[in-house]
Structures are given as structure tokens and as C-alpha cells.
N, C-alpha and C positions, 0 to 999 in steps of 0.2 A: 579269405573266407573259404578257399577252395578246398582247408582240413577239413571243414566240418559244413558242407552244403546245408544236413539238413536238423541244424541249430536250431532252437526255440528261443521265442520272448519268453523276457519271463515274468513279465504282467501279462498276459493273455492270458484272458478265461472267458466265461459264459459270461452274458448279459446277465446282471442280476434282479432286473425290474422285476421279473416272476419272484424275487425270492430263493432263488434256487442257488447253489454254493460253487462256486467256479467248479471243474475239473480241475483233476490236479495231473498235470502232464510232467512227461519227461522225455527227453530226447534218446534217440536209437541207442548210441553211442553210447551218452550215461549210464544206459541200462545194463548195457552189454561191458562198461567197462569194471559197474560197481557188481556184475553177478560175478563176474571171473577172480574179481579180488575178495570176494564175500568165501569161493569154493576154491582157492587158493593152486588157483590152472594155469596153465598158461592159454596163450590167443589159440594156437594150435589146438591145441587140447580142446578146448573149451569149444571151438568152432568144429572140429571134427565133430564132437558130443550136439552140438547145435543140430547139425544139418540131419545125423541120421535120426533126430523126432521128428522132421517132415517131410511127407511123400516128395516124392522126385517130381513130380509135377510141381508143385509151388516152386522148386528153387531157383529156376532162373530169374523168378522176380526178387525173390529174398536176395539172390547174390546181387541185385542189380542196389538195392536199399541199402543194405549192409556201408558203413562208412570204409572210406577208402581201406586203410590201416587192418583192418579188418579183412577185406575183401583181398587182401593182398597176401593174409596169413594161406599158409597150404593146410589142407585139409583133405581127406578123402571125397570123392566125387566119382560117380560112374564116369567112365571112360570119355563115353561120346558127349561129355559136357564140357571136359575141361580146358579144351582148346576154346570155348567160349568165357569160361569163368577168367581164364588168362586177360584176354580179350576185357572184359571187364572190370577185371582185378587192376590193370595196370590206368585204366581211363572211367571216362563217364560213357555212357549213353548218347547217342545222337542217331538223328536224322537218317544218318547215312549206314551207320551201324544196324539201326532196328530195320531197316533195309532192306540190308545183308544177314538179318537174322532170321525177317520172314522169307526171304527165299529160299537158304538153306532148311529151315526147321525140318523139314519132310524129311532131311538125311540126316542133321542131327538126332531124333530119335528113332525108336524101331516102328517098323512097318506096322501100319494099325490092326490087329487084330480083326480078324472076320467076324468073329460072335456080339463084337463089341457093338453099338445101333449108330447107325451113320447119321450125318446130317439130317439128311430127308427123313428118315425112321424119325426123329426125335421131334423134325417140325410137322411132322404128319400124325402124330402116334394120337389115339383118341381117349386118352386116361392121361391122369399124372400121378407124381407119388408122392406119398403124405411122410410125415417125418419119420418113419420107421421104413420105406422105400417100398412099402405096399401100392400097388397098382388101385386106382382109383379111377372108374370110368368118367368119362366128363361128360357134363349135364347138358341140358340142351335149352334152358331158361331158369331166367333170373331164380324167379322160384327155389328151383332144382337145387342150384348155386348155394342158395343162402343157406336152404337147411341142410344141404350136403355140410359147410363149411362148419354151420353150429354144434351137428354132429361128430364131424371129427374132432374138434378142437376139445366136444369135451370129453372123448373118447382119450384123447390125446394126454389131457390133463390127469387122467382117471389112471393111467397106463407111470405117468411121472408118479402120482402120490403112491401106485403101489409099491415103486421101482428103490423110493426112497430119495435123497438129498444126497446124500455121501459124499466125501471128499470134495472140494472146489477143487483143487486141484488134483484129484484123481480121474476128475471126468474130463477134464483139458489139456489137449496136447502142448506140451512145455519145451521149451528151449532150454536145455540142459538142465531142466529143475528148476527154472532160477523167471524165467519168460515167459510168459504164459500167450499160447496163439491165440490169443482172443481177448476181447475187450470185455473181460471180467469185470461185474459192478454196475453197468450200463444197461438202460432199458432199448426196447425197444419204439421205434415211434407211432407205429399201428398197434391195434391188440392181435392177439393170436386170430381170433377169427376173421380181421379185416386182413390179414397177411394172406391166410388160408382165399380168400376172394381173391386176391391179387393174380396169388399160385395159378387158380381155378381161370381165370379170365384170361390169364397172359396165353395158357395153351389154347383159350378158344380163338381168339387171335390169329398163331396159329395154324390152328386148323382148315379155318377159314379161309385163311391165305391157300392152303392145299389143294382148294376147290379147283385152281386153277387148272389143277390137272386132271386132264379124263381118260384117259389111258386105261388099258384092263390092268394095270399094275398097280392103282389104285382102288380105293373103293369107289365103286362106281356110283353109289348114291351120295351124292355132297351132304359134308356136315352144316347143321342148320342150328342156329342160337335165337333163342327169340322169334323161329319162324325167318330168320336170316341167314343169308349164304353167302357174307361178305362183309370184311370190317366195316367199309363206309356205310353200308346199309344199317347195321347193328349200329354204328352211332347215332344215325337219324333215327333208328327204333327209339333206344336210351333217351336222344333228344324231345319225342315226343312225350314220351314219359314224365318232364321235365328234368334229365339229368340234363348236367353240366360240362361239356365234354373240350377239351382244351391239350393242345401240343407245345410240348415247348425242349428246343432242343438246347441241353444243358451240358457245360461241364465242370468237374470235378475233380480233387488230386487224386490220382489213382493208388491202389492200394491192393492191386487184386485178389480181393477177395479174403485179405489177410490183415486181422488184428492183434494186436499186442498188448499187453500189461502187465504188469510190476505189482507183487505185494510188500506193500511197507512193510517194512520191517518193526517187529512187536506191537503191532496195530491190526486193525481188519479191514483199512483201508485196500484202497487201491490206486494204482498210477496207471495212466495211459500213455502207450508209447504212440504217438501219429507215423504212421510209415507212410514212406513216397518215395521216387523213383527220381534222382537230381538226373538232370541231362544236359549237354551241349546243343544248342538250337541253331550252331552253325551263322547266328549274325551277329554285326557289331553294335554296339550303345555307339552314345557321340563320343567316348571318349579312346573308339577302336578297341574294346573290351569285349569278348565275347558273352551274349546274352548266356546265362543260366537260368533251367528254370525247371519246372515239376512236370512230369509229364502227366496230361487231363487222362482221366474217364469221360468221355464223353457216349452223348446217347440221347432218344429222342423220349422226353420225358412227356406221358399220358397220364392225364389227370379224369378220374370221370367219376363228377360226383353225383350222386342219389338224391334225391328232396329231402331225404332222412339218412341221417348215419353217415359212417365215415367213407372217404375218397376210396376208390379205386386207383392204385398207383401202378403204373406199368411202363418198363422200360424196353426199345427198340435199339438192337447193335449186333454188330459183329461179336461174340463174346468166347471165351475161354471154356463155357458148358458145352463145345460143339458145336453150334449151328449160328446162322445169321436169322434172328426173329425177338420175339418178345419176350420176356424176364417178368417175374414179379419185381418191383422196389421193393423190399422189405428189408427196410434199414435198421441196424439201430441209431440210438439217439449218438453220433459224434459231434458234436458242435466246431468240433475244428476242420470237418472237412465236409458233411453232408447236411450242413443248416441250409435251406431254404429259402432265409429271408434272412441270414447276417451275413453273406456276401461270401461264406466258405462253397456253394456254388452259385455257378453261373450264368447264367440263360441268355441267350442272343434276343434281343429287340421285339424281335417279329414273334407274335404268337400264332401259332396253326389253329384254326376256329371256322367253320364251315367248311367252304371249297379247298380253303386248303388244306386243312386235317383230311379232309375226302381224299384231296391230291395223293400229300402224306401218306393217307393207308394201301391207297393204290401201290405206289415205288413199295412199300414195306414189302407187301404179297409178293410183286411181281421181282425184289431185291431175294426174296426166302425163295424162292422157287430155283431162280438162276446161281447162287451164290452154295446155295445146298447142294443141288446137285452137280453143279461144277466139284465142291469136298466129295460128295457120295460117288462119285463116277473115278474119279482120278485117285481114290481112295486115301483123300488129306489129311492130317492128323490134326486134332482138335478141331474139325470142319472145317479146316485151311485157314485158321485162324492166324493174323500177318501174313500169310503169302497174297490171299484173295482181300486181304484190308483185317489193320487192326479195328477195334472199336471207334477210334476216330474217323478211320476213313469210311467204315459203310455210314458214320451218321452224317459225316462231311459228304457225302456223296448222295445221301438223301437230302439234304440240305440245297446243293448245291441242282439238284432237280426240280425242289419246288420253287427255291428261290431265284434260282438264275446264279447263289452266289455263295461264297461256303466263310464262317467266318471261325474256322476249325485250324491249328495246328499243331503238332507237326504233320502231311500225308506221306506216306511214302508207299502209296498204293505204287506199285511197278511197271512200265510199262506191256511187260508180259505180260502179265495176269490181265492188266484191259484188257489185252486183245483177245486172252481166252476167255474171261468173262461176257465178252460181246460176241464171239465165237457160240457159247453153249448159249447166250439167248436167240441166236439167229436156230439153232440145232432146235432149239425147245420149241420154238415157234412150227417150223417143220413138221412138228412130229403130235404132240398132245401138249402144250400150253395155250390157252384162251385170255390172254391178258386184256387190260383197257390201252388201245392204241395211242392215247397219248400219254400214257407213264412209258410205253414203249421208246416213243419219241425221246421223251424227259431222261430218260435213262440212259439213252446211248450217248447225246447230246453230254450228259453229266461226266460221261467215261471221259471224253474229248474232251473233256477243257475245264476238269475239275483241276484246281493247283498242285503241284507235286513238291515236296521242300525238300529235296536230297542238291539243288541247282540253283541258284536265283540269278537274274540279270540287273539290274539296271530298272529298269520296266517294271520287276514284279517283288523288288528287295521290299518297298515301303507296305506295298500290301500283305507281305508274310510277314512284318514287324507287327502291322495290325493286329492280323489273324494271333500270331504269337500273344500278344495281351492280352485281348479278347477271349483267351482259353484260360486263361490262369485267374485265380480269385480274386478278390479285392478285399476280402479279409482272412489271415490266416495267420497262428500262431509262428511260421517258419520263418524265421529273419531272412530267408533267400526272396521269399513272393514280397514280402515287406522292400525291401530294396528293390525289387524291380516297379513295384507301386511305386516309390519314391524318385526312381528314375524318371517314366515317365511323368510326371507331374512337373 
């Protein structure tokens, strides 16, 4: 199986009780083997042409999806990459690797830019930006919120009908002409304006979280939502109001941030490519076989629903936007990787709901406070994203604060960065942080004795086979997550 990790069923599709038409998928591979023979290139060629329609920020993920055979063609690449592309080119991903990838990152690319907004700028900043990167102040109640949202959205739409339709594929960036970056054909699962709330909410979040600092290098008046100056408070607001307010830490095959599709050929159809990330997990099955498996998204998923109208969806991680804080969810509709309720993700057991969501929002502020500006001070690149924890580990490490237990893997939080992570929360405390003393507690506690998987013994092998399951789906078109379903059973 190891030519082709990330192979499809090829009965997998959508549920069709609603009536709706399966997807029509197609694997990376196929894509890529029927564009190259459709425009008559070679691997070379074709991959050279690939890479330079996507910014140099996406490709260490793309190189890492790319099937082996592929990944192994030479290609042009900026310099300070391809002693990593090597590195990958010849193997999978692991444990140990993604490691040794977030330590180094800082020296693999160039020094961050001064102009460019740091961590803290970005979890602090009191405006967001609407789909044309306009600055938009952030509101300060519901209210505010809703007709801010209605307004833009239809501003937004008014701004599309005058702009026109043109080309599908003139307005999406394509892999050589032939792959289009994005999941062309697909809706979205919220409407524009419940997206636009998302956007709107996740920075008040936030901001709120920022309170914590009183320092003159802040503003000195805290921002206030609802007459609130703090997530858990602002939940118990909502809760009175009769919303519905619920945590639940989920994961998912990761894809960062990058979708794919295929236009059939003499049709108007479309094919969906699923991308994911295969890796080495570093343990054995019973039959001394090394586990393979997808590496999650994971993240602490907020739900806050209204008495009317649609969810608030909001996502908490370490993430690739620069900072450790809140995201909007604003999915579209994949059914192969972001359903909900068919098992393409995942949720741990325990739902966050009263004290503990309260818990939960504490670690979040008091994780964006220390986690930012440890990136903003030591000047990280992409917010010290994998050096200070990829997405798994800040959600495995708020996890593992309210729960006592993290059921998250792979981590390969470092032991460095613990120490300077618990380093700038003792600094911050010092100086202008006002935290709640038992997320302080909860937090250091979590640094110590949260699981590392670059090591195992004896002792803690069966509990990271766990964790290892527990992160990956239970339903998914990829005959790799299928066979590992079928093992353990």
C-alpha cells in the first residue's frame, strides 16, 4: 500500500437519505497522473509548472501530499526548501521529522519582516477584515454584530454582481492548468452572513482574551462585548439570553487550508481531489507493521447557538494565520473530511459545557497571551507555528489542562520551547498579565506532563496507540484510515 497511501474507495460517497448525488472524487495521484498525460509533459515539467501557481507558503504542505513518485521528481524550489523537499521526497512524515521541522522552521525561512503584524498585533487588533481586506472595526454587541454582518454581506454580493462571473477557472489559482486549488462546485455550510458572525465573534474572543494585559502598550481601556470583558463572562451573557453554548475538542484529516478539483472532461461537472498529509506514527500493529496514518487538524470546536437562526461556529489552535486564538469555522461542505455527524470528524467524549467551557476559555486567553507573545518577542515566523506547538499540541495541551488528559496525537511539543513557554508566563506575570490562578496552575501542570510522541516506553506505548486512533476518523473515503479501522476491530 505504501505506492499509493492516499488511495480512494471507490464506493464512497455522501449519504443519500437527503436525496442529494454522492461526490464524485478522485485521488491526488490520478489527478495528477491524467493532467500530465492530457498536456503531454513530463513529471518534471509538469511539477516544476505545478509548484510555481502556488505561493511558497503553502508548499511544504503540498510537497508533503504529493504521492511519493511525484514528490521524488526534481523541480525548481527556492533554495532554503530543498534540503527539506529531499528529506521528504525520499520518506513520509513522522513524529520525529515534524519535530525536527518545527525547530528548525525559524532558519529555514527568512527573518520575519518588521512591517509585517505580529502575533499579539493580530490577537489584540480591534477590527477585522472583510473579503476585499478592508478593515472593519469590531462591534461591541450582538446587535452591532448582526447588522454589521447583514450589511456587509450584502455590500459584498452587490460588489460580485457588478464585478461579473468570468471565467471558473480564471478566477482560481490552478496547478498547471489542469488542477484547480480549490473545491470548485461545492457550497458552503453556513450562509455568507452567518460566516461573516463567525469572522465577527472569533476576533471578539480575541480580544477579550487581551484584557489580560494592562500595560501602557496596550489600550488601556479593555474591550467590552455585551457589556463583557471576558470570554466566560460573555458566555454566561449569551447563556442568559437563552443561547446554547458548547465546546468540543475535535479532529480532522488535515488539509491546510488547501483544496483541489478536477474538471471532467467535456461535461461541466466537477471532481474532488481529498488531500491529506500520510505519515509514519512511529508504532507497531500486532503484526510488527508500522501504523500509517493521516495527520488530524485538530482544535477546540465552539458551538453558540441563538434561540433563532443559525450556530455560531468558532475554532481555538495554534494555526498557520500567525497567532495561537480563535478562527472562524467557515467550512465548506466536504463530506469526506468535515461532516459532523458521518464520522469524517471527530470529537473526544467529554463535552465542555458550564465550568468547564468557563475552565476552557480561561487556558484559551491565558494560552493567547503567553504563546503570542513568546512569537511577538522572539520574532517567530508564522507565530511560532510548530516550534511553540502545532495545532495539535496547543489543542492537546488545552485538553490536557481541563481534563487532566489529552486524547490528541502525534505531540511533538519540544522540550525547549516548554521551558520557554513556562519561562515567558512566569516574565508576563511579573510584569502586566492578570490571569485567573488556576488556569495558571492548569497550565504549567499541562506543560509537565502533557505526552510527547517523538519516544515511547513500555509504560506509555499503549496509551499513544490510543491517542493515535482516537485522532483519526471513523469514516473516510481513504483506504489507509479504512484499514486502520479494520485493524483495530
Amino acid at each position: 500500500m505504501d505506492h499509493n497511501l492516499l488511495a480512494l474507495s471507490s464506493n464512497w460517497g455522501n449519504p443519500e437519505s437527503n436525496g442529494a448525488s454522492p461526490v464524485s472524487l478522485i485521488s491526488l495521484e490520478e489527478a495528477l497522473e491524467r493532467s500530465s498525460l492530457r498536456r503531454g509533459i513530463s513529471r518534471k515539467d509538469f511539477l516544476a509548472e505545478l509548484l510555481k501557481d502556488v505561493h511558497h507558503q503553502r508548499l511544504l504542505p503540498l510537497l508533503a501530499m504529493l504521492p511519493r513518485g511525484w514528490r521524488q521528481s526534481p523541480a525548481e524550489l527556492p533554495e532554503r526548501l530543498r534540503g527539506l523537499a529531499s528529506m521528504i521526497g525520499d520518506g513520509l512524515m513522522s513524529p520525529l521529522l515534524l519535530a525536527a521541522f518545527a525547530d528548525d522552521l525559524q532558519h529555514l525561512l527568512p527573518s520575519r519582516q518588521g512591517s509585517s503584524s505580529s502575533a499579539l498585533d493580530l490577537w489584540c487588533q480591534r477590527f477585522y477584515k472583510d473579503s476585499y481586506s478592508n478593515q472593519c472595526p469590531l462591534p461591541n454587541g450582538l446587535d452591532a454584530m448582526m447588522s454589521q454582518a447583514f450589511a456587509l454581506t450584502r455590500q459584498t454580493e452587490n460588489k460580485q454582481s457588478e464585478a461579473g462571473t468570468g471565467s471558473a477557472l480564471g478566477r482560481l489559482t490552478s496547478f498547471a492548468g489542469e488542477i484547480v486549488l480549490s473545491n470548485h462546485g461545492l457550497s458552503y455550510l453556513q450562509s455568507a452572513e452567518a460566516r461573516r458572525r463567525n469572522q465577527q465573534m472569533a476576533q471578539v474572543f480575541n480580544v477579550l482574551g487581551s484584557n489580560l494585559f494592562l500595560a501602557k502598550s496596550f489600550d488601556t481601556q479593555p474591550y467590552r462585548f455585551e457589556g463583557q470583558s471576558s470570554g466566560k463572562d460573555l458566555i454566561n451573557c449569551l447563556k442568559a439570553k437563552g443561547w446554547i453554548c458548547l465546546g468540543r475538542i475535535r479532529t480532522s484529516v488535515a488539509s491546510f487550508g488547501l483544496g483541489a478539483s478536477t474538471p471532467t472532461a467535456g461535461t461541466s461537472r466537477w471532481s474532488q481531489i481529498p488531500l491529506a498529509v500520510p505519515y509514519r506514527t512511529g508504532l507497531q500493529d500486532l503484526r510488527q507493521k508500522e501504523f500509517k496514518a493521516l495527520l488530524p487538524h485538530a482544535c477546540l470546536e465552539m458551538e453558540l447557538q441563538p434561540p433563532v437562526g443559525e450556530s455560531v461556529l468558532l475554532q481555538y489552535y495554534q494555526g498557520t494565520e500567525g497567532l495561537n486564538g480563535w478562527a472562524a469555522m467557515n467550512d465548506l461542505d466536504r463530506p469526506w473530511q468535515n461532516g459532523r455527524s458521518n464520522g469524517t470528524v471527530k470529537y473526544s467524549q467529554t463535552a465542555f459545557c458550564d465550568q468547564q467551557l468557563a475552565d476552557a476559555l480561561d487556558l484559551c486567553e491565558l494560552m493567547g497571551a503567553i504563546h503570542n507573545s513568546e512569537a511577538s518577542m522572539e520574532n517567530l515566523q508564522m507565530g511560532g507555528y510548530g516550534a511553540i506547538g502545532f495545532c495539535i499540541d496547543s489543542t492537546a495541551l488545552l485538553e490536557q489542562a481541563v481534563t487532566g488528559s489529552t486524547t490528541l496525537f502525534p505531540l511533538t511539543l519540544g522540550d525547549l520551547w516548554r521551558e520557554r513557554l513556562n519561562g515567558k508566563l512566569d516574565e508576563l506575570l511579573e510584569h502586566n498579565l492578570r490571569p485567573n490562578d488556576d488556569a495558571v496552575d492548569r497550565y504549567k501542570l499541562a506543560l509537565e506532563v502533557m505526552p510527547q510522541d517523538l519516544f515511547h516506553n513500555s509504560g506509555d506505548r499503549n496509551d499513544a496507540k490510543k491517542r493515535l486512533l482516537s485522532s483519526q476518523p471513523t469514516h473516510s473515503p481513504f483506504l489507509l484510515i479504512q484499514d486502520l479501522n479494520q485493524e483495530v476491530s
